[in-house]
C-alpha positions in Angstrom: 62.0 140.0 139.6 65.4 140.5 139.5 68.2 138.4 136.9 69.5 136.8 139.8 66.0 135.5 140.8 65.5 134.5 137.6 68.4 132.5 137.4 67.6 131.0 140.4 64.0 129.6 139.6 65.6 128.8 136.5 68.1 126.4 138.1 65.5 124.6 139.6 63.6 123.3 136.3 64.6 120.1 135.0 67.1 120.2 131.8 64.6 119.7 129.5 62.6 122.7 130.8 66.0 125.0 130.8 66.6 124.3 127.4 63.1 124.6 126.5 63.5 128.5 128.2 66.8 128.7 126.7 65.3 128.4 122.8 62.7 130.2 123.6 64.9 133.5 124.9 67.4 132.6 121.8 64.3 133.3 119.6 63.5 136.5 121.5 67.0 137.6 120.2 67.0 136.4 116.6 64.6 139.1 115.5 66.3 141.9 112.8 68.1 144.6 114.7 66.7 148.1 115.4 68.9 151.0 114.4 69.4 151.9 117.8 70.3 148.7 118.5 73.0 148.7 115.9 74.3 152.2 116.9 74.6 151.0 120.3 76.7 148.3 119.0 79.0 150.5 116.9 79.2 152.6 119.9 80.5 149.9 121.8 83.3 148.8 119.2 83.9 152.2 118.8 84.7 152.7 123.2 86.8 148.8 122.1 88.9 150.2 119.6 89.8 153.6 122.1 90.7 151.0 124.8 91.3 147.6 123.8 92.5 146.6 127.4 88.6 146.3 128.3 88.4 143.6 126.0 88.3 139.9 126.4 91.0 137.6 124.9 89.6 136.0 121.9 90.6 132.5 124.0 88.4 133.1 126.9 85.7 134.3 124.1 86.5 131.2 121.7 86.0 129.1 124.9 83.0 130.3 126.0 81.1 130.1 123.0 82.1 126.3 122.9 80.7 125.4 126.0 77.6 127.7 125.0 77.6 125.6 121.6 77.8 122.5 123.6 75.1 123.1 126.0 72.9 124.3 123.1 73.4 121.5 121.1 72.9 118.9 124.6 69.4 120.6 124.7 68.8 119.9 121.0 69.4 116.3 121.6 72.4 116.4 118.9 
């Protein structure tokens, strides 16, 4: 199944299933980091730093991560 499938099924649950899903992958992802996984990161700010015009401004970052907070914290009930 493809991410876009995915999405698409996920669309279809109610809110309280999609943020029960969306916890549930968030915990997938708070597990310690393998060293590959970290040197694929360094990599990555490494490719930044040679060309910081493939970067995203830290308002369109700061601004997604709020409406990411604010979803998250909808599906928490707070």
């Amino acid at each position: 199944m493809s991410a876009e499938e995915i999405l698409e099924q996920f669309r279809l649950l109610s809110v309280d299933e999609q943020c029960d899903v969306a916890r549930r992958i968030a915990d997938e992802f708070e597990q310690e980091l393998t060293p590959e996984q970290v040197a694929k990161l360094e990599e990555r700010a490494d490719r930044l730093r040679r060309h910081p015009e493939n970067g995203i401004p830290w308002e369109q970052v700061r601004a997604e991560l709020k409406d990411r907070l604010e979803k998250r914290r909808a599906c928490r009930g707070e």
